[in-house]
N, C-alpha and C positions, 0 to 999 in steps of 0.2 A: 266832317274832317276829325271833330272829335270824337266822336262815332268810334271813329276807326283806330286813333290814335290808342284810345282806349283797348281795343282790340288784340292790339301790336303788345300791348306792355300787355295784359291779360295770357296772352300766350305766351310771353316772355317769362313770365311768372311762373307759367305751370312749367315749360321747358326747365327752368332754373330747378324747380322742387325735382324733377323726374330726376334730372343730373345728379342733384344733391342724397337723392334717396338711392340711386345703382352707386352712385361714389359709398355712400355711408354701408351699403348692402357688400358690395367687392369685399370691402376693407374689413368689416366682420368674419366674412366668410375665407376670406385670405387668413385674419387669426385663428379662427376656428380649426383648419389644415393643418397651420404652424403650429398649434397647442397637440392637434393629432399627432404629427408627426413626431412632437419629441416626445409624447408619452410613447408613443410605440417602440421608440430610439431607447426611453427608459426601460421598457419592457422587454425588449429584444437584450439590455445588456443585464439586465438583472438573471433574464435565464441563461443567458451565456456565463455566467460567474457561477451559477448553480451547477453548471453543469462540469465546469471544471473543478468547483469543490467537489462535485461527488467520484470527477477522477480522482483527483487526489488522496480521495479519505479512500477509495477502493486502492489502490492502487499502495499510495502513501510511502513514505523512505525508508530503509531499513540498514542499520548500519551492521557491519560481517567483518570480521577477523578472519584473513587468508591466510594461513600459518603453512610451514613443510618446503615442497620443492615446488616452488612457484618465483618466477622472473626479479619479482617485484611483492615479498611478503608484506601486512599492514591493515590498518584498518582502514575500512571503503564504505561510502556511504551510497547506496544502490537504492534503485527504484524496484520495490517489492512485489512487483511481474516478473522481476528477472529470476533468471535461475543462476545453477551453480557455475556451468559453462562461461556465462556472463559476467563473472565475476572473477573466475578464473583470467577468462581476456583482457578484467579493467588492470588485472594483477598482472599483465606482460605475461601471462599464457605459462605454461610448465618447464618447468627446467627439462635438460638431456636425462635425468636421473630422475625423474618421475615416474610412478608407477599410474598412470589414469584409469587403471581396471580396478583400481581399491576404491574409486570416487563415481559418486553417483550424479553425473552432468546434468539432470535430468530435474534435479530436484531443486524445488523453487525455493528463494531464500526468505528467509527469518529474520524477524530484529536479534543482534545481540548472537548470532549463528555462528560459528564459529568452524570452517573450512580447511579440513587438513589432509593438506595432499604428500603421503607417504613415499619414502626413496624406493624405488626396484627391491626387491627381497627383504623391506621392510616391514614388521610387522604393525598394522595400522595402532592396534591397542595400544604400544608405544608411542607410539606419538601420543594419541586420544587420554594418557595417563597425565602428560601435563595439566592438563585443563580440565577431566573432570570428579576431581574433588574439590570446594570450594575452602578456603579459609578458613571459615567452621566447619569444616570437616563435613559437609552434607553432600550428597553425591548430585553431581549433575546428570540425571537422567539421561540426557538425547546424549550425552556423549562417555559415559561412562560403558565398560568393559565390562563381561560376564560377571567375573569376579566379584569386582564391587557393585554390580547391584545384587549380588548374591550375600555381600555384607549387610544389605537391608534387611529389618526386623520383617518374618514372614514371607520371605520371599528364598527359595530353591531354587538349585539350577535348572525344573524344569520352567518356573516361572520367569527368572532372567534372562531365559533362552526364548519365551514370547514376545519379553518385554521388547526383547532386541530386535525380533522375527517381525514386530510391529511398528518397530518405527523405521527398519529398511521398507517395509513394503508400503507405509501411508504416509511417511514424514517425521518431523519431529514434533513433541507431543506440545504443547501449546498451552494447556493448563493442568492440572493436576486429575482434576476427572476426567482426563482420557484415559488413566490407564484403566476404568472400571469396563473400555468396551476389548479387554486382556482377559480372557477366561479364568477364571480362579481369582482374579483380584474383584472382591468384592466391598462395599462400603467400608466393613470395620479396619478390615487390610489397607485400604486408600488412608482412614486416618490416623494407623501408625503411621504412612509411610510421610507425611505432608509434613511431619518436624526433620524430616533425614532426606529429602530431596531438592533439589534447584532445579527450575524449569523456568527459562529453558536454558 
């Protein structure tokens, strides 16, 4: 009888350890999941925020002065995908008295850009004379007229007439050594011209 009794508690024993060692084994391996899961949780949000920083910084805001015959003239602060068209529409779209074949809808905006949509038989360099000579007297490249970039030391009408040839056809010029890929502007030319130009 005691034999047996013996027995009884002996298997009772090892049962109890088996329990105890699947309970103690579960309960690890249930942390171990929960630890996976949230580093992955962290991982998963850390690329996610990467990824909308590198929208952003590709992308990034750009603020434009909509000046002329536009609904709603003013400064707009746009998302630097957009184009002119886009900006036009933040602006309540064109007056009845606009002329939309002087403007290039097409073309995508600029920090600091500056958008001028001219009246029907208006001549645009009119408008474009408000805004480009600055305060000290330096001329603003992307928006200056034949004339006064022909006021620039080294520069002729046939070279004002590329400068201008080249920023309808690629944009507006973004730093000062774009104008060296203008034929005839070469190094020495660019560093008179970097005390007597704003860009942009």
């Amino acid at each position: 009888m005691i034999d047996q009794i013996k027995k009884y508690a002996l298997w009772i024993i090892i049962g109890a350890v088996v329990l105890l060692s699947l309970f103690f084994f579960n309960r690890e391996s249930n942390q171990d999941e929960q630890a996976s899961d949230e580093m992955e949780a962290i991982l998963s949000s850390n690329e996610t925020e990467g990824d909308n920083a590198d929208i952003e910084e590709e992308s990034g805001l750009v603020v434009v002065d909509i000046k002329g015959e536009v609904q709603e003239p003013g400064i707009y602060e746009m998302n630097g995908e957009n184009r002119i068209y886009n900006a036009i529409e933040e602006a309540g779209g064109f007056t009845s008295e606009a002329d939309d074949t002087q403007v290039n809808l097409a073309q995508r905006l600029q920090d600091e850009m500056i958008v001028l949509v001219p009246k029907q038989g208006e001549d645009p360099s009119e408008v474009a004379n408000v805004d480009s000579v600055s305060n000290e007297g330096m001329v603003k490249i992307n928006y200056a007229t034949q004339e006064e970039i022909e006021t620039l030391n080294g520069i002729g009408p046939s070279k004002a007439e590329a400068i201008i040839q080249y920023r309808e056809e690629n944009g507006m010029f973004k730093q000062p050594e774009d104008l060296l890929e203008i034929s005839g502007i070469g190094d020495k030319t660019l560093e008179n011209l970097r005390e007597q130009i704003v860009i942009p």
